[in-house]
Biopython code that builds the backbone (N, CA, C, O; Angstrom):
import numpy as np
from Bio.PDB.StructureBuilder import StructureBuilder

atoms = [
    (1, "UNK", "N", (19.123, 88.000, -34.993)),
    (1, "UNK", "CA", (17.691, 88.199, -35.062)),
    (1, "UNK", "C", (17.034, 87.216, -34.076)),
    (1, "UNK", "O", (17.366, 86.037, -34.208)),
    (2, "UNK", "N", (16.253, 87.488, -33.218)),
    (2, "UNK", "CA", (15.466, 86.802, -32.355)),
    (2, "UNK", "C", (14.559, 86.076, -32.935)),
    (2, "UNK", "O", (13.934, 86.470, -33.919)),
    (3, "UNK", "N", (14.327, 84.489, -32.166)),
    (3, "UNK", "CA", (13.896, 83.950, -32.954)),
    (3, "UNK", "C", (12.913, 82.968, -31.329)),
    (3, "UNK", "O", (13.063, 81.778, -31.052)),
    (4, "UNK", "N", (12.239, 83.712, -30.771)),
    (4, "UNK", "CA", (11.902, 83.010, -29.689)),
    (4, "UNK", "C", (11.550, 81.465, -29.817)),
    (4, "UNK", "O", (12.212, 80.534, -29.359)),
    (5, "UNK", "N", (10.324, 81.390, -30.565)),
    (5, "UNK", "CA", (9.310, 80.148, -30.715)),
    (5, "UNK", "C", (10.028, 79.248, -31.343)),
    (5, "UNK", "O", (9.819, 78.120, -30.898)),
    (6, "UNK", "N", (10.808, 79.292, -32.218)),
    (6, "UNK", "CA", (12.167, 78.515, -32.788)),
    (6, "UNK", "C", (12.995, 78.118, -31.068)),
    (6, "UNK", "O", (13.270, 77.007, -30.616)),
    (7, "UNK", "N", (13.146, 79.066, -30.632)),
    (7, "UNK", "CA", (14.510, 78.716, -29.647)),
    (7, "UNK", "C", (13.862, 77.659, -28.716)),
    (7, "UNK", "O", (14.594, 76.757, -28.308)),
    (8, "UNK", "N", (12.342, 77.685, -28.276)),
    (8, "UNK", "CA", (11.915, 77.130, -27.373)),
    (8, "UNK", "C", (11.769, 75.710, -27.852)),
    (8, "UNK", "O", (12.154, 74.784, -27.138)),
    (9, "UNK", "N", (11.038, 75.433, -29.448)),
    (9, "UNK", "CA", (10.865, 74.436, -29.248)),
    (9, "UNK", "C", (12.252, 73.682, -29.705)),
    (9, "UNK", "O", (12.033, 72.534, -30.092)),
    (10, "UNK", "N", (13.516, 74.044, -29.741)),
    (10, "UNK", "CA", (14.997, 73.562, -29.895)),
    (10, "UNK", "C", (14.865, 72.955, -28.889)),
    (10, "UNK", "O", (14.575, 71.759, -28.901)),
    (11, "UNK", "N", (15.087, 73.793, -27.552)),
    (11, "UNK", "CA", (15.302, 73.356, -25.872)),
    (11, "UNK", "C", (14.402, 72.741, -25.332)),
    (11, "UNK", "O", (14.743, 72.024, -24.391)),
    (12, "UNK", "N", (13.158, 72.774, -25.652)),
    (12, "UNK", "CA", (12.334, 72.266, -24.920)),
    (12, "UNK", "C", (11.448, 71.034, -25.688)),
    (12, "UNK", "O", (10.664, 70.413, -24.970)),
    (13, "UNK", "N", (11.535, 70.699, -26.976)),
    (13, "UNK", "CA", (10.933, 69.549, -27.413)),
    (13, "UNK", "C", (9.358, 70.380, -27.758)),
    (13, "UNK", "O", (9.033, 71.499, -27.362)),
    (14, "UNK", "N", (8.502, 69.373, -28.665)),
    (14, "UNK", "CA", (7.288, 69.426, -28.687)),
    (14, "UNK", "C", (6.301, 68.627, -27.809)),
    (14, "UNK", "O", (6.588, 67.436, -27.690)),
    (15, "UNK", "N", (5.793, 68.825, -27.516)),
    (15, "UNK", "CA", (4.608, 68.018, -26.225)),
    (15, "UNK", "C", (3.624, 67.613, -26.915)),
    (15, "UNK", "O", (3.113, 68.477, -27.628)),
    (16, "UNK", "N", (3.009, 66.202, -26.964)),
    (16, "UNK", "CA", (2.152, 65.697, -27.676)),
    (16, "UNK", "C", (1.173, 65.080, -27.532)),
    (16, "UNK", "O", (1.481, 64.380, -26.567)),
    (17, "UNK", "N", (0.323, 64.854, -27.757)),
    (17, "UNK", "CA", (-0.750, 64.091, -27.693)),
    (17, "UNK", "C", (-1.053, 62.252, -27.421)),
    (17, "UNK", "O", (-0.250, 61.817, -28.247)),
    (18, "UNK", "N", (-1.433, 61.518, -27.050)),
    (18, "UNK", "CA", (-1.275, 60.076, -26.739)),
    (18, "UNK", "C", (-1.357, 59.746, -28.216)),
    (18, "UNK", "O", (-0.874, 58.635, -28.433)),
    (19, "UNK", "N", (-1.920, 60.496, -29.553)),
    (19, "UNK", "CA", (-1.929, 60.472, -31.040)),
    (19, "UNK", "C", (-0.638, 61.014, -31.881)),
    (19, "UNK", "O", (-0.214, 60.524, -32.928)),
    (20, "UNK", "N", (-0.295, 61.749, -31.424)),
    (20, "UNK", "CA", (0.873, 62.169, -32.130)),
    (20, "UNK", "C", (0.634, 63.799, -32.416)),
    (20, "UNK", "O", (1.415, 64.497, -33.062)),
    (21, "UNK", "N", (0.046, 64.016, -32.125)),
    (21, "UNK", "CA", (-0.851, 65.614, -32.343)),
    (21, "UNK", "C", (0.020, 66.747, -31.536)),
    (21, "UNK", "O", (-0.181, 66.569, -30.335)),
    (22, "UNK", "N", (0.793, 67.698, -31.727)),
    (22, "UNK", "CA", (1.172, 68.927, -31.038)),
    (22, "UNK", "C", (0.294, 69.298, -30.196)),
    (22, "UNK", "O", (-0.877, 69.288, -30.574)),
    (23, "UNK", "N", (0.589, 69.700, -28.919)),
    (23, "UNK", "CA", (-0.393, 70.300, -27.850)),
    (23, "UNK", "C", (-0.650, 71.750, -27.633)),
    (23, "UNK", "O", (-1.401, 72.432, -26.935)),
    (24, "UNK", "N", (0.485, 71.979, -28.709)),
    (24, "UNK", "CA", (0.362, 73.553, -28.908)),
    (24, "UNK", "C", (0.717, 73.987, -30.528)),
    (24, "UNK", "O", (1.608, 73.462, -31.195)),
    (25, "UNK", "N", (-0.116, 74.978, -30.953)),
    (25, "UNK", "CA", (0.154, 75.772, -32.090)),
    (25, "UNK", "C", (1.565, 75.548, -32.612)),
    (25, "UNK", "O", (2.539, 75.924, -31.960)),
    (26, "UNK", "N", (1.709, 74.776, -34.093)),
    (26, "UNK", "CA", (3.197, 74.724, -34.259)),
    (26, "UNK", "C", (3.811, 75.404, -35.006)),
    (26, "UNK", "O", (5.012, 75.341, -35.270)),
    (27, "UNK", "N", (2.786, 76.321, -35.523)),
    (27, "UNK", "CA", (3.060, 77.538, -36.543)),
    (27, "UNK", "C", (3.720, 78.505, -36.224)),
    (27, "UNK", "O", (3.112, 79.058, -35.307)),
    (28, "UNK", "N", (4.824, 79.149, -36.505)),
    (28, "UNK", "CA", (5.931, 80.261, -36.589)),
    (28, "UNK", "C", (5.296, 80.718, -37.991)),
    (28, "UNK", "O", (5.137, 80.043, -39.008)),
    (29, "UNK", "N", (4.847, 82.628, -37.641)),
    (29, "UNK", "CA", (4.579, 83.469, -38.490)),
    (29, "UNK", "C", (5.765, 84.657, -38.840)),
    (29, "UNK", "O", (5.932, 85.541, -38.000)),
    (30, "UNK", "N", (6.396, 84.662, -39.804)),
    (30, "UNK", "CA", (7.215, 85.371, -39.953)),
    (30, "UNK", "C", (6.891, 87.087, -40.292)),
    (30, "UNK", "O", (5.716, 87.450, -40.349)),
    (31, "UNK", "N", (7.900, 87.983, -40.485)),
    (31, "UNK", "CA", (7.541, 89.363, -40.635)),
    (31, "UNK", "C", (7.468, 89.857, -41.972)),
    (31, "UNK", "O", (7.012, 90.989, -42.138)),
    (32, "UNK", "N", (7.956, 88.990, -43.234)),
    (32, "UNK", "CA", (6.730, 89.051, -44.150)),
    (32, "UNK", "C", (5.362, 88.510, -44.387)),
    (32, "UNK", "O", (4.657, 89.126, -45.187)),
    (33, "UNK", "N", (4.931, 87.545, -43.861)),
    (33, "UNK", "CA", (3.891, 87.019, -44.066)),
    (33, "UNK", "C", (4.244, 85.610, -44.195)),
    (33, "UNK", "O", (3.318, 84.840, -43.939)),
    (34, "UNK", "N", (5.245, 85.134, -44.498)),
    (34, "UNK", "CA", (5.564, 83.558, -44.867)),
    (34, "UNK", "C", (5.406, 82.897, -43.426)),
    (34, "UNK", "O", (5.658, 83.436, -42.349)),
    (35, "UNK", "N", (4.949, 81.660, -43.642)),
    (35, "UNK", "CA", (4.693, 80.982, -42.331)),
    (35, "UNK", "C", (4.865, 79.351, -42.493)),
    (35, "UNK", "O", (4.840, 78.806, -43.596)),
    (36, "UNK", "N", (5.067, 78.543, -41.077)),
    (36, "UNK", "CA", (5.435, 77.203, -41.322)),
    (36, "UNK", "C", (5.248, 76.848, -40.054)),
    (36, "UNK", "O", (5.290, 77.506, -39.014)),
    (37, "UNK", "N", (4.933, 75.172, -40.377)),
    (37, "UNK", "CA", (4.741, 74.312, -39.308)),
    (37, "UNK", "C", (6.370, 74.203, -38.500)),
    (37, "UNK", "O", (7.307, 74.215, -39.298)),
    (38, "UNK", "N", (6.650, 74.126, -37.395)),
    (38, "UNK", "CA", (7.613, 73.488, -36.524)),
    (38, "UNK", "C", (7.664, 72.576, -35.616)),
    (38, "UNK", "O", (7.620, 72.981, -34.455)),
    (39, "UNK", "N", (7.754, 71.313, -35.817)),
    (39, "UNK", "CA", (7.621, 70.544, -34.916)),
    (39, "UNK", "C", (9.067, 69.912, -34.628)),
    (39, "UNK", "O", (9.871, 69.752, -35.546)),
    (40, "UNK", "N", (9.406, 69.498, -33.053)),
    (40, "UNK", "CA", (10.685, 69.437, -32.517)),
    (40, "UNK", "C", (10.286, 67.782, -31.790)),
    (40, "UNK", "O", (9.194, 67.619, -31.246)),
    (41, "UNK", "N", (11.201, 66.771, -31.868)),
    (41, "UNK", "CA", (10.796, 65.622, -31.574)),
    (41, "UNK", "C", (10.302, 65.760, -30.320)),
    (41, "UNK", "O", (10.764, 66.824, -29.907)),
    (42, "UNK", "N", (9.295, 65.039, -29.098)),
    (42, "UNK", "CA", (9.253, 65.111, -28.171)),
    (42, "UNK", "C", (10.202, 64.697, -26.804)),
    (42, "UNK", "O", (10.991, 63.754, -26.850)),
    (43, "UNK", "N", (10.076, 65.246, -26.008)),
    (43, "UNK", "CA", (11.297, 65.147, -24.960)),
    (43, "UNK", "C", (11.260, 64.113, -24.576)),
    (43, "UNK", "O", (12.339, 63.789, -24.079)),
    (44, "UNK", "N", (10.530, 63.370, -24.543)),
    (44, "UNK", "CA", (9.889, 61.172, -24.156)),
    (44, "UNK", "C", (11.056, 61.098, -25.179)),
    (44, "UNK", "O", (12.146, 60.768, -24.712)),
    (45, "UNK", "N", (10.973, 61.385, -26.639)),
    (45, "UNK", "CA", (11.627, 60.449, -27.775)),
    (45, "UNK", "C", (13.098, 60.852, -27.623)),
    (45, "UNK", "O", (13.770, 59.913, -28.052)),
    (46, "UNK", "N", (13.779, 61.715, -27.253)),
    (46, "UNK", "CA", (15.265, 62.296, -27.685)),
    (46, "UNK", "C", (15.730, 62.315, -25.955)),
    (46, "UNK", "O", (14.894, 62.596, -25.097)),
    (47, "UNK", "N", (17.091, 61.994, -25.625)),
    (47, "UNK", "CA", (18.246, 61.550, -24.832)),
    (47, "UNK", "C", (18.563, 62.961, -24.467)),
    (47, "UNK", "O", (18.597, 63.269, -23.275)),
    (48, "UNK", "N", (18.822, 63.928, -25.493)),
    (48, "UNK", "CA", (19.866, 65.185, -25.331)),
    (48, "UNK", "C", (18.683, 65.988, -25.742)),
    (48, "UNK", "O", (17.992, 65.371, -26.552)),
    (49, "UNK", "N", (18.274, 67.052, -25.471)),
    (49, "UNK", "CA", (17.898, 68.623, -26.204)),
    (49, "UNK", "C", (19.412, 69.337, -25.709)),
    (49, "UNK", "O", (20.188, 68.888, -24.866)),
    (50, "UNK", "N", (19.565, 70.724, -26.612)),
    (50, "UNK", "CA", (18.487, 71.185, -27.657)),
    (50, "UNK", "C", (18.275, 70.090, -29.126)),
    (50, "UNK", "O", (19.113, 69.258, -29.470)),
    (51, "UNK", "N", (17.205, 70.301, -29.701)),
    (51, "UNK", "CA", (16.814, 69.547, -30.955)),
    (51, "UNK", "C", (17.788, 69.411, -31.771)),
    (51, "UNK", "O", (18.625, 70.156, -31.262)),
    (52, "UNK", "N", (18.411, 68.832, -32.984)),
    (52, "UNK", "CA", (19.099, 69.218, -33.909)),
    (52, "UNK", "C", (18.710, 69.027, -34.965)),
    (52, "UNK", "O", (19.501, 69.247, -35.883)),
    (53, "UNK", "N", (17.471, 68.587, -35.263)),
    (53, "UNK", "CA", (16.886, 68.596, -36.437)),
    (53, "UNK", "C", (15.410, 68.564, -36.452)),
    (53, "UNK", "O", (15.078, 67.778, -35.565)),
    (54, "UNK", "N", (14.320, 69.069, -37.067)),
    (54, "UNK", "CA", (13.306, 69.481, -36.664)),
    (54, "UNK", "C", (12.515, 68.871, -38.036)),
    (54, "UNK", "O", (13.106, 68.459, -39.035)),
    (55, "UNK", "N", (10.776, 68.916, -37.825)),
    (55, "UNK", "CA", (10.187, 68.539, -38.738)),
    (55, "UNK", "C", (9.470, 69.731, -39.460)),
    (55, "UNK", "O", (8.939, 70.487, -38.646)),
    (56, "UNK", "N", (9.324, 70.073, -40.669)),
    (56, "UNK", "CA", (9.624, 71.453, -41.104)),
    (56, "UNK", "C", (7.667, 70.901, -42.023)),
    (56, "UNK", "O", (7.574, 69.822, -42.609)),
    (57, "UNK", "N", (6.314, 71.978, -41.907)),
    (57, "UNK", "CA", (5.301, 71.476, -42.716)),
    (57, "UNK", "C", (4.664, 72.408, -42.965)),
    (57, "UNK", "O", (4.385, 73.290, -42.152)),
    (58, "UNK", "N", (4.230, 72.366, -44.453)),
    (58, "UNK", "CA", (3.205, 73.157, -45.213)),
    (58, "UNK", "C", (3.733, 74.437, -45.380)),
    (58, "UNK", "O", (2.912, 75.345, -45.254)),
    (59, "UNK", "N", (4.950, 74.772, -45.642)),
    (59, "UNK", "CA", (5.288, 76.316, -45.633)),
    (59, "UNK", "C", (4.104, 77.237, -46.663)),
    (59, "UNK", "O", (3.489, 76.640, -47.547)),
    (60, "UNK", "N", (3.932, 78.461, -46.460)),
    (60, "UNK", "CA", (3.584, 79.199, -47.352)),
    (60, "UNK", "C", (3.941, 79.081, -48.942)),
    (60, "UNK", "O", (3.254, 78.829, -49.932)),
    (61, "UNK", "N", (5.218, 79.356, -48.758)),
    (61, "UNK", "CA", (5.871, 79.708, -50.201)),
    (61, "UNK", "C", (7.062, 78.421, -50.148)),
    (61, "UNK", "O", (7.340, 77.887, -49.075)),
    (62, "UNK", "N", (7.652, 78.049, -51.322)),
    (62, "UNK", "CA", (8.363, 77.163, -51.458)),
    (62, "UNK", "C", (9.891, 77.470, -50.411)),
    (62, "UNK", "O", (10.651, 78.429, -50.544)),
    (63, "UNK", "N", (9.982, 76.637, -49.658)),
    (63, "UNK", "CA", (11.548, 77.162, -48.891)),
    (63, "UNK", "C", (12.700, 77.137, -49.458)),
    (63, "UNK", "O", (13.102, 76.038, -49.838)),
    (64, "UNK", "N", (13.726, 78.581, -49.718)),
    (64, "UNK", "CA", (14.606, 78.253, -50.390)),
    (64, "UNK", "C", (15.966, 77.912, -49.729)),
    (64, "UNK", "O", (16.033, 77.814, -48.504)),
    (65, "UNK", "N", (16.700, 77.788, -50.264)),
    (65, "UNK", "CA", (17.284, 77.446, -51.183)),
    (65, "UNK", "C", (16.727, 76.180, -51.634)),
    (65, "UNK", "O", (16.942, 75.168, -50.966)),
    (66, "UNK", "N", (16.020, 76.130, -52.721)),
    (66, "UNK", "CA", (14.975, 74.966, -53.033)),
    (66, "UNK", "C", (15.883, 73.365, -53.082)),
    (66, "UNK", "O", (15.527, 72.402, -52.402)),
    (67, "UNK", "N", (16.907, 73.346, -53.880)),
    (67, "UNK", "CA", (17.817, 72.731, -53.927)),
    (67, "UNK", "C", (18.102, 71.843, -52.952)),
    (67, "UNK", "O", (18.164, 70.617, -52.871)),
    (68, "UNK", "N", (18.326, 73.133, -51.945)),
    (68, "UNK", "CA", (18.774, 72.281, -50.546)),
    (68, "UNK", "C", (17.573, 71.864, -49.752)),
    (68, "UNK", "O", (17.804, 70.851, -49.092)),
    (69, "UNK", "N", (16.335, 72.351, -49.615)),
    (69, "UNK", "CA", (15.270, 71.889, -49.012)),
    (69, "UNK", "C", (14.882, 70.527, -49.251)),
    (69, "UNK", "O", (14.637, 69.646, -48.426)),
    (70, "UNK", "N", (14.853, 70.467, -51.270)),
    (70, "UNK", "CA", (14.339, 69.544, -51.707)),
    (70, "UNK", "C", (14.650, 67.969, -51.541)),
    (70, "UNK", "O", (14.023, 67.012, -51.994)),
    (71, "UNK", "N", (16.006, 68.007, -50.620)),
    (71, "UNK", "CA", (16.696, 66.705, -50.664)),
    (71, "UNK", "C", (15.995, 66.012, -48.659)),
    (71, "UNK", "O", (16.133, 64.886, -48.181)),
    (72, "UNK", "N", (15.265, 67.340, -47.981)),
    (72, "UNK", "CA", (14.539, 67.184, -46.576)),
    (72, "UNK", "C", (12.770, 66.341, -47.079)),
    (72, "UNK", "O", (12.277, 65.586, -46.241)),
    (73, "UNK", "N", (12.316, 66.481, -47.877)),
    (73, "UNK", "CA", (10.912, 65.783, -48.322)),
    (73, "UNK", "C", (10.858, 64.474, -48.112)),
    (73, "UNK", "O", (11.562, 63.556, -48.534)),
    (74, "UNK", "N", (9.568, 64.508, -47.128)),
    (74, "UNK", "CA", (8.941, 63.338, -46.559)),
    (74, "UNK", "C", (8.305, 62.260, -48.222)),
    (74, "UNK", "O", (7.358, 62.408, -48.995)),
    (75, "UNK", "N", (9.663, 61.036, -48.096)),
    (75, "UNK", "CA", (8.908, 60.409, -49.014)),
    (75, "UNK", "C", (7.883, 60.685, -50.228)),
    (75, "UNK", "O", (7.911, 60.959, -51.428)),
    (76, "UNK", "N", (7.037, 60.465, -49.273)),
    (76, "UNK", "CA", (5.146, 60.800, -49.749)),
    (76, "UNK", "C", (4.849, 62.044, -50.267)),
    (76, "UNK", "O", (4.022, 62.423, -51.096)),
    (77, "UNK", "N", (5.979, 62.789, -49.387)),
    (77, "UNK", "CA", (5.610, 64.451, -50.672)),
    (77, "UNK", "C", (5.607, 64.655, -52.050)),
    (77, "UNK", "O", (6.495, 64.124, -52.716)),
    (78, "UNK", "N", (4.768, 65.325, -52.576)),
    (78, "UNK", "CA", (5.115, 66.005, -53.735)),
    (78, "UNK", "C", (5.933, 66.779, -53.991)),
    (78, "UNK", "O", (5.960, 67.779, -53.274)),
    (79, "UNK", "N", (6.666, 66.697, -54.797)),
    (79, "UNK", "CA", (8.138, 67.758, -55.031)),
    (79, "UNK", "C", (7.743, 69.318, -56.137)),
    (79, "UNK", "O", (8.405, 70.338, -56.327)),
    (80, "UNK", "N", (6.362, 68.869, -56.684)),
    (80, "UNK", "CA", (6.253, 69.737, -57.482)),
    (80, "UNK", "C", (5.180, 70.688, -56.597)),
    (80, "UNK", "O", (4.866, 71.747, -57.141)),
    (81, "UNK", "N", (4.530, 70.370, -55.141)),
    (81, "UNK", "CA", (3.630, 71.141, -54.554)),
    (81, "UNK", "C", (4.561, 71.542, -53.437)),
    (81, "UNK", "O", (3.888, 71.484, -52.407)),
    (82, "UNK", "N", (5.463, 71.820, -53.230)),
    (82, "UNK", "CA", (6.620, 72.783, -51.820)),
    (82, "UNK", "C", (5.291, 73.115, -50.857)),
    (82, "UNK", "O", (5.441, 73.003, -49.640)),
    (83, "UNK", "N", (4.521, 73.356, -51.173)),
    (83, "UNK", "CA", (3.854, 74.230, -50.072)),
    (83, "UNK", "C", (2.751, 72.662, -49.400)),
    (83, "UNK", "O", (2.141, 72.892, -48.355)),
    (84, "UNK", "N", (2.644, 71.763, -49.794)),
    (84, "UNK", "CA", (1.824, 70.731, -49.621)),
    (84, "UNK", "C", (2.503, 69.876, -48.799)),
    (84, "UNK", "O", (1.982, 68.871, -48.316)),
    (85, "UNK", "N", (3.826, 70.266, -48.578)),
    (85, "UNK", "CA", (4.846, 69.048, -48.001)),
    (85, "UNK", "C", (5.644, 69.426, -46.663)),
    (85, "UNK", "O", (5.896, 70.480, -46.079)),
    (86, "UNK", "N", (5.888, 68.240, -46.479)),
    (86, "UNK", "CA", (6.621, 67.846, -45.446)),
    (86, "UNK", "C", (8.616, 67.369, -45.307)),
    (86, "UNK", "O", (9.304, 66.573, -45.947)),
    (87, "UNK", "N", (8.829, 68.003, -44.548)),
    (87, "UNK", "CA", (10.128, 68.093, -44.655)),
    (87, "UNK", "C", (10.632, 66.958, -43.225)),
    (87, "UNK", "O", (10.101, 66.716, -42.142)),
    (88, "UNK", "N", (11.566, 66.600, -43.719)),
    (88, "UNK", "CA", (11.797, 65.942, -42.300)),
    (88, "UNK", "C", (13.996, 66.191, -41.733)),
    (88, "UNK", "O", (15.125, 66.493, -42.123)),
    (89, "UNK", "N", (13.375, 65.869, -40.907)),
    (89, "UNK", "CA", (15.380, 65.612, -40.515)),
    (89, "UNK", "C", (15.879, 66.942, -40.737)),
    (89, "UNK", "O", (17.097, 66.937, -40.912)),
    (90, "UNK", "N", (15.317, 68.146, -40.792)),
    (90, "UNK", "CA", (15.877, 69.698, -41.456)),
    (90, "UNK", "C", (16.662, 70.027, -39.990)),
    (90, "UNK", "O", (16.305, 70.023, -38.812)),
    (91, "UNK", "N", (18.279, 70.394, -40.907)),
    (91, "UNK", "CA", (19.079, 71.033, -39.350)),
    (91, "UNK", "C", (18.080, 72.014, -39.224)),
    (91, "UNK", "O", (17.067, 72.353, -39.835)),
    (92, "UNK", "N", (18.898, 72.462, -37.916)),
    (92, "UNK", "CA", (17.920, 73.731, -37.196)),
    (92, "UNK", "C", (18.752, 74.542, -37.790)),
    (92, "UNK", "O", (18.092, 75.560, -37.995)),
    (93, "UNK", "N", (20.184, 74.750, -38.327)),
    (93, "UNK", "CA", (20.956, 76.226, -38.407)),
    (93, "UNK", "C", (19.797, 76.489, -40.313)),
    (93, "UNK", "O", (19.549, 77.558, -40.870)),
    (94, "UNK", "N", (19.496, 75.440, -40.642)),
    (94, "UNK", "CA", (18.619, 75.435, -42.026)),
    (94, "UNK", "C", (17.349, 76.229, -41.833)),
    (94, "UNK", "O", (16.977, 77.136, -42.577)),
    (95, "UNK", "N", (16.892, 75.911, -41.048)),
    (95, "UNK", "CA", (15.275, 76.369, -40.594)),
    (95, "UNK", "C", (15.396, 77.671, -39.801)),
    (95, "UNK", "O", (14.393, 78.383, -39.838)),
    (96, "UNK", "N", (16.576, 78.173, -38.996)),
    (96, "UNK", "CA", (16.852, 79.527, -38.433)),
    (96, "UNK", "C", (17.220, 80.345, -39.426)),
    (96, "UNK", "O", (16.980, 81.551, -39.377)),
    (97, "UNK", "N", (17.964, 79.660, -40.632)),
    (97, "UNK", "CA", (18.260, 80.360, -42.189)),
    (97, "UNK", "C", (16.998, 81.089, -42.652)),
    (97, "UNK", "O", (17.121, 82.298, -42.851)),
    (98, "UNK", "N", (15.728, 80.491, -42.865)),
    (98, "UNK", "CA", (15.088, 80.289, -43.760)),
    (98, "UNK", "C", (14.070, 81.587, -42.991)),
    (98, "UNK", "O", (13.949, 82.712, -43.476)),
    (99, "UNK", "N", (13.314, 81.058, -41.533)),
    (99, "UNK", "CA", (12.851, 82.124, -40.421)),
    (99, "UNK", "C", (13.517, 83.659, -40.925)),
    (99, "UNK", "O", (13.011, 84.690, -41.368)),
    (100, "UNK", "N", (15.083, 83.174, -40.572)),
    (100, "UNK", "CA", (15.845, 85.007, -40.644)),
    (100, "UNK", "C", (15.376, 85.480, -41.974)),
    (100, "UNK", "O", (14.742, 86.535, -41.933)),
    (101, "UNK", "N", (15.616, 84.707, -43.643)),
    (101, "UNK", "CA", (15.725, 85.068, -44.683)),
    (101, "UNK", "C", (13.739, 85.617, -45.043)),
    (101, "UNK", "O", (13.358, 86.081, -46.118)),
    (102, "UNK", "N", (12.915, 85.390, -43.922)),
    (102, "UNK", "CA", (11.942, 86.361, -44.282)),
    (102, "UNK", "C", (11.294, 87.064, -43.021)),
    (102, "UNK", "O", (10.239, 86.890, -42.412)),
    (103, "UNK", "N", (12.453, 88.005, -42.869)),
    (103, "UNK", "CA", (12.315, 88.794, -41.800)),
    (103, "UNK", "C", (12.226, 88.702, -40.343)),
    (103, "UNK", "O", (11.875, 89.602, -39.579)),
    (104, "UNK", "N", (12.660, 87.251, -39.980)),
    (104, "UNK", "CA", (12.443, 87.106, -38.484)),
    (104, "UNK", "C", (10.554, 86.474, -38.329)),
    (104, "UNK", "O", (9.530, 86.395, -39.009)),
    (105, "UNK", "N", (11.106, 86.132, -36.855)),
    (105, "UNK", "CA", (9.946, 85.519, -36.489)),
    (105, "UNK", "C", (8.583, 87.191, -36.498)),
    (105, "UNK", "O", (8.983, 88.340, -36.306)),
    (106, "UNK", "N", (7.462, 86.925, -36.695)),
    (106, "UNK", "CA", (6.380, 87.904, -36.566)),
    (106, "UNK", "C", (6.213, 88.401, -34.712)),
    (106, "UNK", "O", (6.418, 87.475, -33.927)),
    (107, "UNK", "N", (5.926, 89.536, -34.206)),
    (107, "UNK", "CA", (5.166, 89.340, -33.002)),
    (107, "UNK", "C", (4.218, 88.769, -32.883)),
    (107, "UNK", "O", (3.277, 88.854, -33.673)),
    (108, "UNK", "N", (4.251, 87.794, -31.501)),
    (108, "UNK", "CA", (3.477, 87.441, -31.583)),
    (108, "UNK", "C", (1.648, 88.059, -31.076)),
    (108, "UNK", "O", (1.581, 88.995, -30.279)),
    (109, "UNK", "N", (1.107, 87.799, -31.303)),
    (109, "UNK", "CA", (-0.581, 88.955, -30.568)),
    (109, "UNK", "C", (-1.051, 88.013, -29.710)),
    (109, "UNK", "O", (-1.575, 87.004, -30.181)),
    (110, "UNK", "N", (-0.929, 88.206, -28.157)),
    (110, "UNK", "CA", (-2.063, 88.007, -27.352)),
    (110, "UNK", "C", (-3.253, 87.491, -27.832)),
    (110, "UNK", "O", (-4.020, 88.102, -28.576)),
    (111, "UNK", "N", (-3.402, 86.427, -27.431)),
    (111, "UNK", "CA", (-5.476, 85.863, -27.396)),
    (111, "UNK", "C", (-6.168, 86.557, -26.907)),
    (111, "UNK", "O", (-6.027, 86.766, -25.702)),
    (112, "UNK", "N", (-7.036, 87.096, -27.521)),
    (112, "UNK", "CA", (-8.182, 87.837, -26.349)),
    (112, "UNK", "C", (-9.712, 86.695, -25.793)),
    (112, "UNK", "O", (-10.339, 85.889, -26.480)),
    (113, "UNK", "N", (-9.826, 86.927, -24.894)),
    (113, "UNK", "CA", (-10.749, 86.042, -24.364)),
    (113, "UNK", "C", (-11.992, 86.607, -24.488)),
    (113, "UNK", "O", (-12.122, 87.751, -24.052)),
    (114, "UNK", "N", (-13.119, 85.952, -25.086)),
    (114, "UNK", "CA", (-14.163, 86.180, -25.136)),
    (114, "UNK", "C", (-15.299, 86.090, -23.916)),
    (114, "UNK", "O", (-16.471, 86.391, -24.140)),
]
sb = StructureBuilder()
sb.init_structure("model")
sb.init_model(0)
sb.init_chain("A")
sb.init_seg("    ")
for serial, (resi, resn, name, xyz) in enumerate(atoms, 1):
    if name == "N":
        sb.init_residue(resn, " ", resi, " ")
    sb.init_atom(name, np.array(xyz, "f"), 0.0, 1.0, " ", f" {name:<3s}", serial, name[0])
structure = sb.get_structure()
């Protein structure tokens, strides 16, 4: 299953802000409707791409295999709000799991310019 916006930011890192801020949209919309933050360390911070572990935020719905997600939570998260939290250190073959297990990445739609 194709998984573009996943593959890019593997190989290519996230690009950031002098704040720490993504310079681009980090949201992957899937083809049911479930959706999630992706952020990939920046190419300044990491030696080697592709990524091997990614920062996983705010999913829609709780990510399953809950079990196994639940042991990726940023400290500071809440364990009882899944959808409020932050995941950290998540392999990528975990997060390409999770993408495939709700249908693949969404097409994406063109911006239209006003």
């Amino acid at each position: 299953m194709p998984t573009p916006r996943l593959d890019r930011r593997i190989s290519h890192g996230t690009a950031r802000n002098a704040l720490g801020l993504a310079l681009e949209d980090p949201h992957i919309a899937c083809a049911d409707g479930f959706c999630l933050s992706v952020l990939a360390p920046t190419p300044a911070d990491v030696l080697l791409l592709p990524a091997q572990t990614l920062e996983i935020g705010f999913p829609t719905r709780r990510p399953e295999p809950w079990d196994t997600w639940s042991t990726y939570l940023d400290p500071g998260s809440e364990d009882d709000d899944p959808t409020e939290s932050v995941y950290l250190n998540v392999p990528v073959a975990l997060v390409r799991d999770l993408i495939e297990a709700h249908g693949g990445e969404a097409p994406s739609i063109p911006r239209q310019r006003s």
